[in-house]
C-alpha positions, 0 to 999 in steps of 0.5 A: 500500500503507498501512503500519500504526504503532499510533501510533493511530487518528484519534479520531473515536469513543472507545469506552467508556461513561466515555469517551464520556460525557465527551465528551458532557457539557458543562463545567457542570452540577454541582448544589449544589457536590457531587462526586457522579459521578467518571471514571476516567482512561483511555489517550487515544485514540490517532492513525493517525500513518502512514497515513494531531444537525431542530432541531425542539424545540431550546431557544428561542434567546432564551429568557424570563428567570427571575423575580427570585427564581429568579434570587436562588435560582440565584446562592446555589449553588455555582459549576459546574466540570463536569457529571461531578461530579452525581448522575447515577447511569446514562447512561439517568439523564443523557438518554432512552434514551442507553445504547442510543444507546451500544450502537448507536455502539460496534456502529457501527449507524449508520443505526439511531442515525439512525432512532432519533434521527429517532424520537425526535424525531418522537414528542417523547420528548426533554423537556429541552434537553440532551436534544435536544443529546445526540441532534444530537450522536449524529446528527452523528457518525452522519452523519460516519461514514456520509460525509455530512459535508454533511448533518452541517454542515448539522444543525449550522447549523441549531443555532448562529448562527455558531460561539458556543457561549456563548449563552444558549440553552445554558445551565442557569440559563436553563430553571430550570424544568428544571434548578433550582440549575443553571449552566453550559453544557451543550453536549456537549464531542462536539458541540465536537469535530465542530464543529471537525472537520467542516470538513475533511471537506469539504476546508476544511482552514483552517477545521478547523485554526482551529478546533481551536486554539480548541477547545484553547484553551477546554479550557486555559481550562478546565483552569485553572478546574477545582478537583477531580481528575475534572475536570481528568483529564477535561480532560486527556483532552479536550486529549490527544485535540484535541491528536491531531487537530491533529497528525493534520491535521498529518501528512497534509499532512507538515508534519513540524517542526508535528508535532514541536513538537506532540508535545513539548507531548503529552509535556508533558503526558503525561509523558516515560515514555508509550510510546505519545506517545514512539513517536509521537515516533519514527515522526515522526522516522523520517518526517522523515528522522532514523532516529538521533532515531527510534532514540532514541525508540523505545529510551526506549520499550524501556527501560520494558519490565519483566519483567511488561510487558504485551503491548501494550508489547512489541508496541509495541517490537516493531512500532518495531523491525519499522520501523526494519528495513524502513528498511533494507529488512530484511523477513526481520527485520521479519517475525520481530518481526510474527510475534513480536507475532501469537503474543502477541496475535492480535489485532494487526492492525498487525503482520498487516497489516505482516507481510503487506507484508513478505511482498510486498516479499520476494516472497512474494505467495501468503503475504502474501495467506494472512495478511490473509485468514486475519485477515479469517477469524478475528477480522474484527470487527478485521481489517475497516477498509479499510486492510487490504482496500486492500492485500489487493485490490492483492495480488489484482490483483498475483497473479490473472488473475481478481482482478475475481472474487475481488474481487467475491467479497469486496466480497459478504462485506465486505456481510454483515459489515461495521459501517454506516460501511464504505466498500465502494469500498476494494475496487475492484470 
């Protein structure tokens, strides 16, 4: 059975057309010193903490240098912070057709942003070398999310020649042609991430790891560079969300005390009135043993609740609370606190999940089966992530003769409506 602690969901793909664009900019590109396109700051996205782009046409990698007297025009600009601060006005404006590249990852169509990449490549739309950058990255991700990680890595060796980032094939003022007045690199941070985050989707958890504390690293470079406030929100974020992975890599091997340490650096960084950091805080320590250290945290966390607190926070409170009573074995109580975030929002998957584990240890499995069915009836392009459906046919096995039937039933619904990156097998059929 997987338990649910909106500590938040492991940061493959942040959704939000701000949000994603700041990871697949790269740290430079700014033109002629101007701040012309700023980012709002966004909630970092979140980590699970309990349950656990043919390079054909890619730029030449050893690229004709630009005659003196471009050169001599490049060196008079401004030096470059981050592409976030240039004219761009739209996503459409930054690469060839990327808001529907957009569109088709927040939808999770991933196999057509294969099939339009592929297209794309085939038809040579893509004219600069960013361009051909931005499309490998959509293409690794989809490939990532399809479970093809083999396929992913080997998109990404074809592109670098060993794990440099920094060499001259990615950087602006090498194509002045395309790009005049330009410095920096303009390898998209995304394309960084999955770098780092590849490898232990084909079990070389080191490797992984290595290479995360090296992407941290780059990024507080970064940060001690940058001059402007979108920028160092951007880079902010970007630490918040590597720092996460870390952690999440972390906790699935239970090296608690790594983790600790780790989240004091986040609340460092965040600030010690974050209640998502802090309740992360307290679901670590209620792993670890240290139910009175998680009780702290999660009371700091109800301390901030006012009364115009928004939902989220006291559903958060509330799903702590709910935790720290099934430590106690307390289910009648656990449930009371689900039911009491499901009436403030509907949509909470966590605490239905829950609620529905709670039933079950109370032994009451018919119930527990109502709620995730009911949920995957009425809102399943939330309530379907495998998680939930592992647990809903485990109850089936548990409450049925026939479950093979009725398991079979689901996997040919989950078929109809589920995104690209579904994996099926989680129904055991």
């Amino acid at each position: 059975m997987v338990w649910y602690t909106r500590g938040g969901e492991e940061p493959l793909y942040a959704g939000g057309n701000e949000e994603f664009f700041g990871l697949l900019v790269g740290e430079g590109g700014k033109k002629n010193g101007e701040d012309q396109f700023s980012s709002p700051t966004k909630t970092p996205p979140r980590i699970q903490l309990l349950s656990a782009m043919d390079t054909a046409g890619l730029p030449d990698p050893n690229p004709s240098q630009p005659d003196t007297t471009t050169a001599a025009a490049v060196d008079t600009t401004t030096a470059i912070d981050d592409p976030l601060n240039n004219p761009y006005t739209s996503l459409n404006a930054i690469c060839h057709e990327l808001s529907d590249l957009q569109d088709l990852a927040t939808r999770g169509a991933w196999k057509s942003i294969l099939d339009k990449v592929g297209h794309a490549r085939s038809l040579n739309l893509l004219t600069k070398p960013h361009e051909h950058l931005t499309y490998l990255t959509f293409n690794v991700l989809a490939l990532t999310k399809l479970r093809r990680p083999v396929d992913a890595n080997q998109e990404l060796e074809t592109l670098l020649d060993g794990e440099d980032f920094n060499t001259p094939q990615f950087h602006y003022q090498n194509y002045p042609n395309h790009y005049p007045n330009m410095k920096g690199n303009f390898v998209p941070f995304a394309l960084r991430w999955l770098h780092a985050y590849l490898p232990y989707s084909l079990a070389q958890r080191m490797k992984s790891l290595d290479r995360l504390y090296t992407l941290i690293d780059f990024i507080r470079s970064k940060k001690l560079k940058v001059s402007t406030n979108p920028s160092k929100d951007l880079w902010k974020r970007r630490e918040i969300l590597v720092l996460n992975t870390i952690i999440s890599h972390h906790l699935s091997q239970k090296d608690f005390k790594l983790c600790l340490g780790l989240l004091n650096e986040l609340i460092g960084i965040c600030g010690d009135d974050d209640p998502n950091v802090l309740s992360k805080l307290g679901y670590v320590k209620m792993q670890y043993g240290d139910v009175e250290g998680a009780k702290k945290a999660f009371s700091a966390v109800e301390g901030m609740i006012g009364s115009e607190s928004e939902v989220g926070l006291r559903n958060l409170v509330s799903r702590s609370k709910a935790l720290m009573y099934i430590v106690d074995k307390d289910y009648v109580s656990a449930v009371r606190e689900y039911e009491e975030c499901i009436e403030r929002d509907g949509m909470d998957m966590v605490a239905m999940n829950n609620k529905a584990l709670c039933l079950m240890y109370s032994r009451d499995l018919s119930d527990a089966i109502k709620v995730l069915e009911n949920a995957l009836e009425r809102v399943p392009t939330v309530a379907l992530n495998e998680s939930l459906v592992v647990n809903l046919c485990s109850m089936y096995e548990l409450a049925y003769v026939n479950h093979a039937d009725i398991k079979r039933t689901l996997n040919n619904w989950i078929a109809r409506v589920a995104p690209d990156d579904f994996d099926s097998s989680c129904t055991r059929t």
